[in-house]
C-alpha positions as CSV (number, residue, x, y, z in Angstrom):
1,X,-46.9,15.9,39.2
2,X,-43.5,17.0,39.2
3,X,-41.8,13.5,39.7
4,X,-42.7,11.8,36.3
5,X,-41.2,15.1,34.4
6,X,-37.8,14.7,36.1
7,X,-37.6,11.1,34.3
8,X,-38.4,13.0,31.0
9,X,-35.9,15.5,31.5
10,X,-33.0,13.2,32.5
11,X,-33.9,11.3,29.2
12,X,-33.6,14.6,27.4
13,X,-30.6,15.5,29.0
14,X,-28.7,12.5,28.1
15,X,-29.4,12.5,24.9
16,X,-28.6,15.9,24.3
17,X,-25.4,15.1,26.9
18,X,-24.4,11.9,24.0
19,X,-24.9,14.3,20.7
20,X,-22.8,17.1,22.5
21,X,-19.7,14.4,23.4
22,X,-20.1,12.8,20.1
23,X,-20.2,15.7,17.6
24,X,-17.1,17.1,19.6
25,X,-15.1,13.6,19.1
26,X,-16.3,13.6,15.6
27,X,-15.4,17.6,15.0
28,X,-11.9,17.2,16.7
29,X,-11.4,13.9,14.3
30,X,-11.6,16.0,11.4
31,X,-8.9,18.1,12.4
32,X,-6.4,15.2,13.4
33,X,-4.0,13.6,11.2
34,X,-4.0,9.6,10.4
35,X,-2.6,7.2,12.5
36,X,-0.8,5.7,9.2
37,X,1.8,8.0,7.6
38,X,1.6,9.4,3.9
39,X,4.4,7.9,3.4
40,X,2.6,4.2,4.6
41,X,-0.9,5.0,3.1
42,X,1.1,5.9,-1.0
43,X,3.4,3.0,-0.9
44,X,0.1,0.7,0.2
45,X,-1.8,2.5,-3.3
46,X,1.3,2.2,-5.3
47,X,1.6,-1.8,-4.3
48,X,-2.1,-2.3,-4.9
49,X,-1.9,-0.4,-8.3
50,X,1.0,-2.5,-9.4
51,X,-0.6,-5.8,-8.4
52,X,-4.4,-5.0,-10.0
53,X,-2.4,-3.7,-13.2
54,X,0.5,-6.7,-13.2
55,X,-3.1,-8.8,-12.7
56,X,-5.1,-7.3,-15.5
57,X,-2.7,-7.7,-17.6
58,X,-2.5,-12.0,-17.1
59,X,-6.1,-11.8,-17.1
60,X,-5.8,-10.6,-21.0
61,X,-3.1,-12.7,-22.2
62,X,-0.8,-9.8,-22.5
63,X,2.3,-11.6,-21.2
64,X,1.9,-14.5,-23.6
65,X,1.5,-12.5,-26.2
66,X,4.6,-10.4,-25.2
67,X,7.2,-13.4,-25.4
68,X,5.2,-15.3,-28.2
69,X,6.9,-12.4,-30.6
70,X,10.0,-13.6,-29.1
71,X,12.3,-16.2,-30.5
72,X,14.3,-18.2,-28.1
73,X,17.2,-17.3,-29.6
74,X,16.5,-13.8,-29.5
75,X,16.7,-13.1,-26.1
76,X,17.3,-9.4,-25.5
77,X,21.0,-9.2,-24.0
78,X,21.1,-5.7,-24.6
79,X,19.8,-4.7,-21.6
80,X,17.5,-2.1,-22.9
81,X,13.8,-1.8,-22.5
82,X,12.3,-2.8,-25.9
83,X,9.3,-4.1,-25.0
84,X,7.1,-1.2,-26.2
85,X,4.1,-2.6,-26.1
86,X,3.6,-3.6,-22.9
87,X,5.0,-0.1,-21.8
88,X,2.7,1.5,-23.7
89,X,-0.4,-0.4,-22.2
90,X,1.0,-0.1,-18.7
91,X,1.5,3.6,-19.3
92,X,-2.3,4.0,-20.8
93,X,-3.5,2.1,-17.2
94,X,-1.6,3.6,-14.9
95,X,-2.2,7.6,-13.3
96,X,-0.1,10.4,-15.4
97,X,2.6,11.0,-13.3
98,X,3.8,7.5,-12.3
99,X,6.9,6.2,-13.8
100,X,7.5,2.6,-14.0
101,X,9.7,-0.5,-14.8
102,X,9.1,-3.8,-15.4
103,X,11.8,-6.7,-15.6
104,X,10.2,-10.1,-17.0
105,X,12.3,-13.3,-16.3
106,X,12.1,-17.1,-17.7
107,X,12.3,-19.6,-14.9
108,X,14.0,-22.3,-16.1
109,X,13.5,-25.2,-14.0
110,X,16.1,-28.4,-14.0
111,X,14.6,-31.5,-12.7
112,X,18.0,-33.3,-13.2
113,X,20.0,-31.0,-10.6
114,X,17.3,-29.9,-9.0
115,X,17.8,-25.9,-9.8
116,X,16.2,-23.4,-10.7
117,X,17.6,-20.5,-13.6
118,X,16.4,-17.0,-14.1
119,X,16.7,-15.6,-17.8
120,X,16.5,-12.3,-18.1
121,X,14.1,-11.8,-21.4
122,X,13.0,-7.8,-21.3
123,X,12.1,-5.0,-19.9
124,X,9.3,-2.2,-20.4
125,X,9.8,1.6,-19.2
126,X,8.0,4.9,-19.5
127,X,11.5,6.7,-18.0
128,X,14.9,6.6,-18.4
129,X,15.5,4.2,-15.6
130,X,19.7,4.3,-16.2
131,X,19.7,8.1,-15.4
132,X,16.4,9.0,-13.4
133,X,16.2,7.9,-9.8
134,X,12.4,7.1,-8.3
135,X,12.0,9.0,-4.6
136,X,8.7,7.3,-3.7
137,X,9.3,3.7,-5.2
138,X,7.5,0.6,-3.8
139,X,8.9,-2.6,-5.8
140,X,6.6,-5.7,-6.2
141,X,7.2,-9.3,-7.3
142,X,4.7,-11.6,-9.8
143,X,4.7,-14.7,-10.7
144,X,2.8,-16.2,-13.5
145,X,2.9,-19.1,-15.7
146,X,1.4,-19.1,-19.1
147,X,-1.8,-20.4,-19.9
148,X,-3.8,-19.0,-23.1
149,X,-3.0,-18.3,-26.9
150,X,-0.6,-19.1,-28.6
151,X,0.4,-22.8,-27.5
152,X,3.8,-22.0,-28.2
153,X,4.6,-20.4,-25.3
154,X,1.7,-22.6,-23.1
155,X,3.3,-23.5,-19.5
156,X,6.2,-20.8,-19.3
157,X,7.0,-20.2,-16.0
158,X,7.8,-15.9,-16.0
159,X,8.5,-14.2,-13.0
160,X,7.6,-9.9,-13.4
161,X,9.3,-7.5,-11.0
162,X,7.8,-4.5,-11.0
163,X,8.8,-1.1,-9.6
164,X,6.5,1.6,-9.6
165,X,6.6,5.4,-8.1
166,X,7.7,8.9,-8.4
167,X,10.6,10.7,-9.6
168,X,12.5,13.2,-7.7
């Protein structure tokens, strides 16, 4: 009689045995830090929320419609950021708190010498990017080519660099 209820109770025990060992591995997780750093695990969210906002954005035609109110002959040379609409929109999608810049460059291409040009055409800012310096900066590149409305700037090559981050 007593031999079939040591079967029972060894069952009991282990299972009781495999809650206690994994509650404590999941209790002395909880008090652990990552295995990635802050540092590693911010500059992964800032890339990704530079590169879904840099992609909404040529989802919606904004670049075209950026450089369509451009003449060619009116290249910024400035080297101020005037593009206030596209700043504006990045700073309405983005976080409060993050401070951005974005350089947009023509790619020229020349078939006959086989090279390849980069003209500077504007920049959009929500900080004084001469004077402020960003701590926690990740920088990301884009490239996109032209596609929708208006035709006149259909199959322009542009190539985005973005930085995105914190101020110290």
């Amino acid at each position: 009689m007593f031999t079939k209820r040591k079967g029972q109770i060894r069952v009991i025990e282990a299972v009781l045995a495999t809650f206690m060992v994994v509650s404590i591995i999941l209790l002395v997780m909880a008090f652990t830090r990552p295995l990635k750093s802050v540092y590693v695990r911010e500059t992964s969210d800032l890339r990704r929320l530079a590169y879904d906002l840099l992609n909404n954005m040529a989802e919606n035609n904004v670049f075209e419609k950026t450089i369509a109110n451009l003449g060619s002959e009116n290249m910024q040379q400035t080297g101020e950021c005037t593009f206030y609409n596209l700043g504006f929109l990045a700073s309405a999608s983005l976080p409060p708190g993050l401070l951005f810049k974005i350089d947009i460059y023509r790619v020229d291409f020349d078939l006959a010498s086989k090279s390849v040009n980069l003209v500077w055409i504007g920049c959009a800012s929500n900080y004084d990017w001469k004077n402020i310096k960003l701590v926690e900066s990740e920088p990301v590149t884009y490239t996109y080519v032209c596609t929708g409305d208006p035709d006149s700037v259909r199959g322009t090559t542009l190539l985005i660099q973005m930085v995105i981050g914190f101020s110290g």
